[in-house]
C-alpha positions in Angstrom: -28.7 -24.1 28.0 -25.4 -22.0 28.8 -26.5 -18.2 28.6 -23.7 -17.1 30.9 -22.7 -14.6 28.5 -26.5 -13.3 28.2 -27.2 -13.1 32.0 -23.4 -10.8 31.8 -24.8 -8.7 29.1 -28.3 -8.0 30.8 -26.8 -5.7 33.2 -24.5 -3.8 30.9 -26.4 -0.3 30.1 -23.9 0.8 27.5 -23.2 4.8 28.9 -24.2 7.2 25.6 -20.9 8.8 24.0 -21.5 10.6 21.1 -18.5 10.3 18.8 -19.8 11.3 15.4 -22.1 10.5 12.3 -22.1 9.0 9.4 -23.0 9.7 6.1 -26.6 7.4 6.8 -27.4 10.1 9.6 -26.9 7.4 12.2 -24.2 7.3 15.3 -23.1 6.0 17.5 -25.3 7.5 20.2 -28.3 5.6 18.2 -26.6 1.9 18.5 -26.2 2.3 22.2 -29.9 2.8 22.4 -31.3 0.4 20.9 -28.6 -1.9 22.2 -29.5 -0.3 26.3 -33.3 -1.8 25.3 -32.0 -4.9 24.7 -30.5 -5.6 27.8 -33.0 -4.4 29.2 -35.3 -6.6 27.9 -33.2 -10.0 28.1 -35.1 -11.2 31.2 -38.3 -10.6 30.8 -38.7 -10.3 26.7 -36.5 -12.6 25.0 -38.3 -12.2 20.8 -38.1 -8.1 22.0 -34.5 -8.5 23.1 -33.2 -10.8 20.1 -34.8 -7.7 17.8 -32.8 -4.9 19.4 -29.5 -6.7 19.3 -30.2 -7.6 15.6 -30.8 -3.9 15.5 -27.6 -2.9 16.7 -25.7 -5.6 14.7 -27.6 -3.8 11.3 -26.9 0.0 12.7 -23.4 -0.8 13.5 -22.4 -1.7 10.0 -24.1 1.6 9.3 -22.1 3.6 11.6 -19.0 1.9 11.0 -15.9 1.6 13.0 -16.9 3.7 16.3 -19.7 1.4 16.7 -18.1 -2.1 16.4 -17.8 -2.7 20.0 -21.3 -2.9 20.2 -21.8 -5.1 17.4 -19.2 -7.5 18.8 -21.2 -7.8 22.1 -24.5 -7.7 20.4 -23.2 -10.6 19.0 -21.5 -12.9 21.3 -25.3 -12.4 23.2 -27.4 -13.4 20.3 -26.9 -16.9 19.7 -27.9 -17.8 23.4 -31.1 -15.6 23.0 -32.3 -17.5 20.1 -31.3 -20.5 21.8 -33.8 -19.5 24.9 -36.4 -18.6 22.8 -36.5 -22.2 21.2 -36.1 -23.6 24.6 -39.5 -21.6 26.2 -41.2 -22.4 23.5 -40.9 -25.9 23.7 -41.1 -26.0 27.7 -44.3 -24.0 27.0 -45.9 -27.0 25.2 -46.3 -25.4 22.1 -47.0 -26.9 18.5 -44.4 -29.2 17.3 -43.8 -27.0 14.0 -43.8 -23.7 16.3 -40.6 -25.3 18.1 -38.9 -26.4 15.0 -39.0 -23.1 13.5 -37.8 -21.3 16.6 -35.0 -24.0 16.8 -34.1 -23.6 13.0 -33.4 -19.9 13.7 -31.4 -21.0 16.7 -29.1 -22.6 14.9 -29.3 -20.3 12.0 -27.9 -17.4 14.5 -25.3 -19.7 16.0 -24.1 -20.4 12.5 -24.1 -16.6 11.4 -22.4 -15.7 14.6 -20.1 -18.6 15.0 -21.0 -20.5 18.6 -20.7 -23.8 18.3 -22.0 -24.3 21.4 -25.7 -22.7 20.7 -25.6 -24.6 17.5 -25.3 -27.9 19.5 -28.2 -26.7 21.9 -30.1 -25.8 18.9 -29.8 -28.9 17.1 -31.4 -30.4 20.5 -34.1 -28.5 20.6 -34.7 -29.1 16.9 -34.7 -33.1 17.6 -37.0 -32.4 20.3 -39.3 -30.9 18.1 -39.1 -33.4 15.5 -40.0 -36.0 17.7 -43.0 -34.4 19.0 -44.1 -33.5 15.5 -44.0 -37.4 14.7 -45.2 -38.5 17.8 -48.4 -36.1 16.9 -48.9 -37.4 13.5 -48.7 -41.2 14.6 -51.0 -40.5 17.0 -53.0 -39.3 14.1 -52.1 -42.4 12.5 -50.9 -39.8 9.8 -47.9 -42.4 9.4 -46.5 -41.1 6.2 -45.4 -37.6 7.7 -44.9 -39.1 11.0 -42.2 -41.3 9.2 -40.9 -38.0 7.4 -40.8 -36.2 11.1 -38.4 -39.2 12.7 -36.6 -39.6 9.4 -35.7 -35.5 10.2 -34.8 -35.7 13.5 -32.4 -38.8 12.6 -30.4 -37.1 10.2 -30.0 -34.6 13.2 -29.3 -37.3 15.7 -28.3 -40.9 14.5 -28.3 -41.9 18.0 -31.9 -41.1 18.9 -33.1 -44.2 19.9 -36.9 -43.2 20.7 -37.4 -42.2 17.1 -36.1 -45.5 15.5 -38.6 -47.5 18.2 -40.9 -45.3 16.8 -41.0 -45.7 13.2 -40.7 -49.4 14.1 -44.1 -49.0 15.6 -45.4 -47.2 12.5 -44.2 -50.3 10.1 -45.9 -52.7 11.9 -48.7 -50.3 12.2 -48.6 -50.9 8.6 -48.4 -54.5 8.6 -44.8 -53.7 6.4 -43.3 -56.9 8.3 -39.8 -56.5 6.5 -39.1 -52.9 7.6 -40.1 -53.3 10.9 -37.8 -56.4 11.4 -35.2 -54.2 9.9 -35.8 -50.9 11.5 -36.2 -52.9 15.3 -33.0 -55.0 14.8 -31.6 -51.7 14.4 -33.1 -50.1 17.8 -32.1 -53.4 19.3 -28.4 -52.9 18.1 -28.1 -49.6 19.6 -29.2 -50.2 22.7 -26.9 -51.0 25.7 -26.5 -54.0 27.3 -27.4 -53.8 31.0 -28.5 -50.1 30.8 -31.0 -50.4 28.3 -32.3 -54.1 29.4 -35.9 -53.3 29.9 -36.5 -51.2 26.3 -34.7 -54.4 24.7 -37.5 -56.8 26.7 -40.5 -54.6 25.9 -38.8 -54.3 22.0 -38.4 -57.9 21.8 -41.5 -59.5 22.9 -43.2 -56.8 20.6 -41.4 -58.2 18.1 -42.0 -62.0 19.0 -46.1 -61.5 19.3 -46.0 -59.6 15.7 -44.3 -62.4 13.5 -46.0 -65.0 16.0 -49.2 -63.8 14.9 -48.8 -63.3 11.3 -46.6 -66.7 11.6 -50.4 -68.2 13.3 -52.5 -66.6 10.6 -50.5 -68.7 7.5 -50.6 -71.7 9.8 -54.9 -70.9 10.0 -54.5 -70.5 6.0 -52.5 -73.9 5.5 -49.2 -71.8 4.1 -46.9 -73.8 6.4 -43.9 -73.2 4.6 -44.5 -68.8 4.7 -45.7 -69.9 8.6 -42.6 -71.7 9.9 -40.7 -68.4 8.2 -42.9 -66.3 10.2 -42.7 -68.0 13.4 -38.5 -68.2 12.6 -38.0 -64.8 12.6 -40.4 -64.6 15.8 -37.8 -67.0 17.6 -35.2 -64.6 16.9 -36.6 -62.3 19.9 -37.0 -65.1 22.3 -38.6 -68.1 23.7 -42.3 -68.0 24.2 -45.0 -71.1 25.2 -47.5 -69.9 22.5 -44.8 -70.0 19.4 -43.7 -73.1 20.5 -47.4 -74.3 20.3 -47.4 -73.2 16.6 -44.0 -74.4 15.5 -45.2 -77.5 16.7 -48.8 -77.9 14.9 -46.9 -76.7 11.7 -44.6 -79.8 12.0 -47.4 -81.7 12.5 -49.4 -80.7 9.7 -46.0 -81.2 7.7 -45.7 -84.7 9.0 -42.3 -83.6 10.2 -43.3 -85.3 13.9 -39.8 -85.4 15.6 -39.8 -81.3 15.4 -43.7 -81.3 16.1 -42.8 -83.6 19.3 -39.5 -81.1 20.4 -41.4 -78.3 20.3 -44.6 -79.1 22.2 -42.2 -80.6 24.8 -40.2 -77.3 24.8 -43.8 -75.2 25.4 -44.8 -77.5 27.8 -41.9 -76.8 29.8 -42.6 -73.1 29.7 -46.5 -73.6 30.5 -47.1 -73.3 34.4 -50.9 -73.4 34.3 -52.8 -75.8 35.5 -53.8 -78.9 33.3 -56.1 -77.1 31.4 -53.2 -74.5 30.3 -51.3 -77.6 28.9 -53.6 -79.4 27.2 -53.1 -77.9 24.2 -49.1 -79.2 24.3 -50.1 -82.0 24.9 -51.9 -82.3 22.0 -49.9 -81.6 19.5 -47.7 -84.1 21.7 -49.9 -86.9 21.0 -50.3 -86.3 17.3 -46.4 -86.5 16.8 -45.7 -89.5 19.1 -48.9 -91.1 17.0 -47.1 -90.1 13.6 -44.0 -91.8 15.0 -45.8 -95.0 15.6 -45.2 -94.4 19.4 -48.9 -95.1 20.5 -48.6 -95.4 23.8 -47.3 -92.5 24.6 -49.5 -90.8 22.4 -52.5 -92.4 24.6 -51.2 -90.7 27.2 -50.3 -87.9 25.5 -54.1 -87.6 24.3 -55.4 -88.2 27.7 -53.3 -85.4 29.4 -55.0 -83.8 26.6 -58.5 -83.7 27.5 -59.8 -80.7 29.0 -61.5 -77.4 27.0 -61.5 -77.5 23.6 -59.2 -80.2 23.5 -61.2 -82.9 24.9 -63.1 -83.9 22.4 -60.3 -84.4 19.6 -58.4 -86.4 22.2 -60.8 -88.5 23.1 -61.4 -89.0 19.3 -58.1 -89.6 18.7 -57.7 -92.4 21.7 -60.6 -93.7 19.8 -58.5 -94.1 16.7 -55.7 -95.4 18.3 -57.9 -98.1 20.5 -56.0 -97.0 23.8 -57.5 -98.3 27.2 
């Protein structure tokens, strides 16, 4: 934060001149005091400080003209004080709703006293705070008001990236599929190409393993048509063995056997394991080649086929296709 004008202001001891009263009782002489303790106190009591120079602004309106030097520099210092209170209460690790408040009179001050730049700072420090507040309350899986926290800090800050990952975390926390496609399409789109690569990766493939699994439990429950949407919007964030696997038992089960075949081709492409690993590819493999009347390919489709749990329906299936 930029408290030039503060650290100018701490060694200023205004010198007492006595130039009169007003009808209040108060004068000038009684500003300069109270304004002397509060440059005296900017470095090592920041609250007692921002009290004093409020003083003076309130006692110089009372005393009038002869006192509205001191008002002036009272406050041009203020908005950075409350900025620096804000700022050492949230490098102090304080409570989330202890920073916001400090922050909300930050940028209360610098709107009273017109700096526009402590009302930027201000409005930083009141982002941080909201994003601590919801990263609290998710934690707390108190998702509700962690989504109100984020929501606050984005009306703040559009841009703040961090807090739209995070409410995409919370909908899917939820299981509330279509917000968090729409809420981590939107982190995606405001992230920068080449700068930002990794966040997009670790975005992405939490995407692609959240619709791949919902997309693999309506396979389990035989809705193929809600699976292949599933497992569509799951494709959207990038290629992966395992989604392939699924695309291509739903086709089966569909009797749609030329997509079933392209897609355990495409994951067995991807798979690098041993012969074990592919098995399962080569599976679904077989049982598209053998719905395409292609049975010898299927054979040794089936036979690639038979190791784990995939041994013993290939060897049944080899059985019903009489292959040698």
């Amino acid at each position: 934060m930029n408290i030039k004008r503060t650290k100018k202001f701490a060694g200023l001891l205004v010198c007492i001149t006595i130039l009169g009263t007003n009808l209040s009782g108060q004068t000038r002489s009684d500003v300069i005091k109270v304004y002397n303790e509060g440059a005296k106190a900017i470095q090592t009591d920041v609250p007692a400080a921002i009290k004093a120079f409020e003083n003076v602004v309130t006692l110089s309106a009372q005393v009038g003209e002869t006192a509205n030097d001191l008002k002036q520099k009272a406050v041009q210092v203020l908005p950075g004080l409350y900025v620096k209170a804000a700022s050492a209460i949230l490098a102090e690790k304080k409570p989330a709703a202890e920073v916001i408040k400090a922050a909300k009179a930050a940028a209360a001050a610098a709107e009273k006293y017109g700096s526009a730049t402590n009302k930027e700072n201000a409005g930083k420090l009141l982002a941080q705070g909201y994003y601590a507040m919801g990263t609290e309350l998710f934690t707390q899986k108190d998702y509700e008001n962690s989504l109100k926290a984020f929501d606050s800090l984005l009306v703040i800050n559009p841009g703040f990236v961090a807090a739209i990952y995070n409410k995409a975390l919370i909908y899917r926390s939820q299981n509330n599929s279509a917000a968090f496609e729409e809420t981590i399409d939107l982190y995606l789109g405001k992230l920068e190409k080449g700068k930002d690569d990794e966040k997009a990766k670790q975005a992405s493939t939490s995407a692609l393993e959240y619709f791949r699994a919902a997309g693999s439990q309506a396979n389990q429950a035989n809705n193929l048509d809600e699976a292949l949407a599933l497992l569509n919007k799951a494709a959207k964030y990038g290629e992966d063995k395992d989604l392939y696997y699924y695309f291509a038992d739903v086709y089966n089960k569909q009797k749609n056997f030329s997509s079933g075949a392209e897609y355990a081709q495409k994951g067995l492409a991807l798979e690098t394991g041993a012969a074990e690993a592919k098995a399962k590819y080569y599976f679904q493999l077989g049982l598209a080649q053998a719905g395409k009347g292609q049975t010898a390919e299927a054979c040794t489709s089936f036979k690639n086929a038979m190791f784990g749990p995939f041994a013993g329906p290939s060897k049944a299936e080899r059985t019903n296709l009489k292959c040698q």
